[in-house]
Legacy VTK file of the C-alpha trace (Angstrom):
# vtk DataFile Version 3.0
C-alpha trace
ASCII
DATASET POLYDATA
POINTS 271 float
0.000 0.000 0.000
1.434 3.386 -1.134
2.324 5.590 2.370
0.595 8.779 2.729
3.563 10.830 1.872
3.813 9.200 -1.144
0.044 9.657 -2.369
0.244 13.195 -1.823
3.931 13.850 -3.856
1.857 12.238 -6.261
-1.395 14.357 -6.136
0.857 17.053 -5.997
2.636 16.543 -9.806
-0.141 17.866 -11.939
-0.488 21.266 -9.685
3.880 21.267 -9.808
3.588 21.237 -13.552
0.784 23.811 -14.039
2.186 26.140 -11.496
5.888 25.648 -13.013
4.390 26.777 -16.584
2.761 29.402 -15.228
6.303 30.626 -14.449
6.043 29.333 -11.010
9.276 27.737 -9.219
7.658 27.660 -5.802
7.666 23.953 -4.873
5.300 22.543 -3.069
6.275 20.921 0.618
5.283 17.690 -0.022
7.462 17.195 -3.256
10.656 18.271 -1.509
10.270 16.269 2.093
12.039 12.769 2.475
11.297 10.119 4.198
14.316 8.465 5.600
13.649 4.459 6.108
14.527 2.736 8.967
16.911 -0.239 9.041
14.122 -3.328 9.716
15.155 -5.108 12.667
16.358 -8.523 12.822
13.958 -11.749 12.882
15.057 -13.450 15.887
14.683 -17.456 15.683
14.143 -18.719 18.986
14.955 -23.053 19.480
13.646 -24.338 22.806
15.804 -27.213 24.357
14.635 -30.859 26.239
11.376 -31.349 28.025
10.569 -27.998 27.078
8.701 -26.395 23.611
8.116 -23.270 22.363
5.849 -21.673 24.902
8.927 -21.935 26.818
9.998 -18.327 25.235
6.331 -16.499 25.696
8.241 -14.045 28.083
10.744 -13.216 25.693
9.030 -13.378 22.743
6.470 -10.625 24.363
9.443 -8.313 25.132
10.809 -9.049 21.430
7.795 -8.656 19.891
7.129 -4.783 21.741
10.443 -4.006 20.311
9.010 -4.602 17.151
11.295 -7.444 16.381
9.867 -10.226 13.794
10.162 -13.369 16.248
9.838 -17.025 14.852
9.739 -20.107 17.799
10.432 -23.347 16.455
9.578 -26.707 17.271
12.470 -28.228 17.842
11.815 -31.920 17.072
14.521 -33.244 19.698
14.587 -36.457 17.619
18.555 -36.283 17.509
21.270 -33.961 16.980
21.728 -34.234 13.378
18.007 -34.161 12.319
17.188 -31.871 14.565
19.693 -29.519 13.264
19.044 -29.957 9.273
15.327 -28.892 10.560
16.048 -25.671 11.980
18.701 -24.978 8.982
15.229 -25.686 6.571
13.317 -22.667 9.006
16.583 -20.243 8.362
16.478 -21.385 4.454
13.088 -19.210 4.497
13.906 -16.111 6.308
14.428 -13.347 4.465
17.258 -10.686 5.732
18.824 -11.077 8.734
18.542 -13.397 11.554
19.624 -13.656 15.845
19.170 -17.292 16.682
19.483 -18.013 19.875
18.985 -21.595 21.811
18.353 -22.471 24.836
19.639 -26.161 26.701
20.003 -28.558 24.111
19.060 -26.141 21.757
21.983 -24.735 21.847
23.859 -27.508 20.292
20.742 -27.420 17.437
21.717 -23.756 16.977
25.585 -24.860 16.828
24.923 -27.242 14.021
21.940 -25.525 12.282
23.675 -21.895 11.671
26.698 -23.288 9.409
26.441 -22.615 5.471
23.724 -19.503 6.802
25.446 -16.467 6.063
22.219 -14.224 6.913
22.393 -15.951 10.773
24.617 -12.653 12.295
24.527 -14.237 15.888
24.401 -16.714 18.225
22.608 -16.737 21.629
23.327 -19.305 24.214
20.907 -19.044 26.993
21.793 -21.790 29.551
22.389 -23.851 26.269
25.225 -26.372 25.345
27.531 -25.115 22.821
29.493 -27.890 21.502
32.658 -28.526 19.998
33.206 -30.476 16.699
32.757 -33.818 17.708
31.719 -33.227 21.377
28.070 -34.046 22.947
26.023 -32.479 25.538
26.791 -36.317 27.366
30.542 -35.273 26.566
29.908 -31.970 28.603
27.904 -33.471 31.803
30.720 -35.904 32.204
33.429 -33.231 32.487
31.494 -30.459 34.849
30.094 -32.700 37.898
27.293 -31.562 39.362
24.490 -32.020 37.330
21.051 -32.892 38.877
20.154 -34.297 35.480
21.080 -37.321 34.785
19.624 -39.350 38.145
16.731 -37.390 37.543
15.777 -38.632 33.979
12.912 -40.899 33.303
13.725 -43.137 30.040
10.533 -44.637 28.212
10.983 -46.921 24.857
9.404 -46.348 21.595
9.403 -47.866 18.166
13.137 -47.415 17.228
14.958 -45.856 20.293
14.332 -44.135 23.720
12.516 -40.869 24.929
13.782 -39.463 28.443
11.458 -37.176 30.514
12.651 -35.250 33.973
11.010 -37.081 36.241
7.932 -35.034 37.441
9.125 -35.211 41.262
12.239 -33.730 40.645
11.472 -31.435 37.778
11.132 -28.107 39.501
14.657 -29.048 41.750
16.261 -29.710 38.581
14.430 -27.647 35.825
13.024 -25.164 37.353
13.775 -24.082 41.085
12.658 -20.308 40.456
9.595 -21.054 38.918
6.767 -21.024 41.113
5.672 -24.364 42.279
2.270 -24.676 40.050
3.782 -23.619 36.691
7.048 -25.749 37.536
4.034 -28.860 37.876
2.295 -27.848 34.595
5.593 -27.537 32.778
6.735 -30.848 33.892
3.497 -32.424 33.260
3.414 -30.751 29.522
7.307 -31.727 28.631
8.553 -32.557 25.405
11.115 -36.209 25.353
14.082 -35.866 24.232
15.510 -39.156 22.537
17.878 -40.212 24.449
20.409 -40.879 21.685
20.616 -36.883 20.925
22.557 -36.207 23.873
25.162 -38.809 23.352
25.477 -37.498 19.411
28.601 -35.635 18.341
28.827 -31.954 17.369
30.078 -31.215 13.385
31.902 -28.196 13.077
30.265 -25.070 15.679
29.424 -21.982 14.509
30.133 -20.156 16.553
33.927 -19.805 15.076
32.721 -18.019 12.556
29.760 -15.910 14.016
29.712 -13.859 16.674
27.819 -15.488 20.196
26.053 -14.236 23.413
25.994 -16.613 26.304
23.518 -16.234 29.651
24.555 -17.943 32.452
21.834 -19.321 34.885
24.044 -18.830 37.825
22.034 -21.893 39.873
21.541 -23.818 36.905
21.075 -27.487 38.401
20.959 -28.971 34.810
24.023 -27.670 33.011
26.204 -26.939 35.570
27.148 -23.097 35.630
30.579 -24.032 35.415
30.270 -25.893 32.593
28.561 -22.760 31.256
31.102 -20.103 31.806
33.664 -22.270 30.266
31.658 -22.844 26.645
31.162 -19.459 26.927
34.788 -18.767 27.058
36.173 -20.873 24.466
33.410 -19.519 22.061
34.851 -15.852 22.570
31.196 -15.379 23.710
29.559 -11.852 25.334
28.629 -13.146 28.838
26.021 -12.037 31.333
25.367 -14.226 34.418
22.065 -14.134 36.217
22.346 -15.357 39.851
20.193 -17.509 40.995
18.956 -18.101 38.099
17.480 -21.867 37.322
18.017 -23.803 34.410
14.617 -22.300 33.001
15.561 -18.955 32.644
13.760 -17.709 29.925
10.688 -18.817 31.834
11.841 -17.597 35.306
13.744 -14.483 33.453
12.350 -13.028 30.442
13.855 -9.573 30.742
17.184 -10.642 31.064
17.136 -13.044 28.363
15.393 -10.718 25.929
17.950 -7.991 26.855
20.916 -10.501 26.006
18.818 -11.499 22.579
18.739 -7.551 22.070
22.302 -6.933 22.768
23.272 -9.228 20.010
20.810 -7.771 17.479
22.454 -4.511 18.020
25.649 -5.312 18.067
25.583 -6.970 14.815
22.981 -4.537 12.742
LINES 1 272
271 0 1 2 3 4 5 6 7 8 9 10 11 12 13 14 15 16 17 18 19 20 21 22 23 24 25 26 27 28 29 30 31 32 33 34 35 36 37 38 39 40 41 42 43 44 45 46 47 48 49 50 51 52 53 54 55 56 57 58 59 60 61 62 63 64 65 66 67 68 69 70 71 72 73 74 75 76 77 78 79 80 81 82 83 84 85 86 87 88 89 90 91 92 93 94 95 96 97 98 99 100 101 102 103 104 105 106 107 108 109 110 111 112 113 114 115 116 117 118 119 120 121 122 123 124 125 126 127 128 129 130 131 132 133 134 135 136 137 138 139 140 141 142 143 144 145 146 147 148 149 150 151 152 153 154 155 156 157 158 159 160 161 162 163 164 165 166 167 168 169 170 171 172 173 174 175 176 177 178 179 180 181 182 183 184 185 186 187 188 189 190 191 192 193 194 195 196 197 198 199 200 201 202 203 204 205 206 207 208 209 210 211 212 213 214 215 216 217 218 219 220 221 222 223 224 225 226 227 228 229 230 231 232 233 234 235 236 237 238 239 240 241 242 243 244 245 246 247 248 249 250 251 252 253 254 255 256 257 258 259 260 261 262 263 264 265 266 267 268 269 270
């Protein structure tokens, strides 16, 4: 639809000419006043991790989305590393201009894997994620940072072709969740997504985050990934850190502001 501005400069071309062989040179306003655009903002991808899904961001995609920033959530199908990756790289194959994709928990090694060959995907957001080396797992990670509540915690069910692990619904909020409030911790442990089992033990390919530029949050009291083990992906990536104490492993849920603020400080950084 033609702008207002626009419409008039063009009512205003038969009344130009007319007045101009009159022997008029007076202008009028509209004809000579620009309109100067604005750079459009970023679409920010947003990839949820396990026993989690997309209403997992509804905090930060509110703040986003006031900011005016184009926000897509995916649904990560935590299926296994590699598929779940080529997935997300078919979402970036359809936005146009440029993108912030940020991950959070095991979508963080999706985002890893997903962003190569994607030269509109200007950075990387870690939010309590994993952020893998080539050839290194999330299992890989857990093993070297003790700590993690995790593990003991996990519930493994079989289905055709593999396993799916749940948190186990007595220990989610401990583990998951501690500064969520004790009925949404219950509704989002009875509503998580499975992770196969299988994806966490699946190696990294090569991270991309040595060629594009990363922010990492830090859950301070993170009782899934251990903050340690946090702080040091974070380092080796070269990554812009911010650490929110006492902050559980669902911080986006827990803390929307501060995750939407790191989201933000990458989109401006690289615009």
């Amino acid at each position: 639809m033609l702008s207002a501005m626009v419409v008039g400069t063009l009512l205003a071309v038969p009344a130009l000419s007319a007045a101009t062989s009159a022997g008029s040179v007076a202008a009028p306003h509209a004809a000579t006043a620009s309109a100067t655009p604005s750079t459009p903002k970023p679409t920010v991808v947003l990839v949820h991790g396990a026993f989690a899904d997309s209403s997992s961001w509804d905090g930060v995609t509110a703040r986003l989305e006031r900011q005016g920033y184009p926000v897509i959530g995916v649904a990560n199908p935590l299926r296994g590393l590699a598929g779940d990756s080529a997935y997300v790289s078919s979402v970036l194959d359809t936005v146009p201009g440029p993108v912030v994709l940020a991950g959070h928990s095991y979508g963080g090694a999706v985002i890893t894997d997903a962003a190569a060959g994607h030269a509109n995907v200007k950075a990387l957001v870690y939010i309590a994620a994993f952020a893998p080396d080539q050839g290194e797992s999330g299992l890989a990670i857990l093993g070297q940072y003790p700590g993690s509540l995790l593990p003991p915690a996990l519930t493994v069910r079989e289905f055709p072709g593999g396993q799916d692990a749940y948190v186990n619904p007595a220990d989610f909020r401990q583990v998951f969740a501690a500064d969520v409030s004790a009925g949404k911790a219950r509704l989002m442990a009875t509503g998580q997504r499975p992770v196969a089992l299988a994806a966490f033990a699946e190696p990294s390919s090569t991270p991309a985050w040595k060629t594009i530029p990363s922010w990492f949050l830090v859950a301070g009291a993170d009782q899934a990934i251990p903050p340690a083990a946090e702080r040091a992906m974070a380092r080796r990536a070269g990554s812009h850190t911010e650490v929110v104490r006492g902050a559980s492993h669902a911080v986006p849920v827990s803390h929307p502001g501060a995750t939407a603020h790191v989201i933000e400080a990458a989109a401006h950084a690289t615009s």
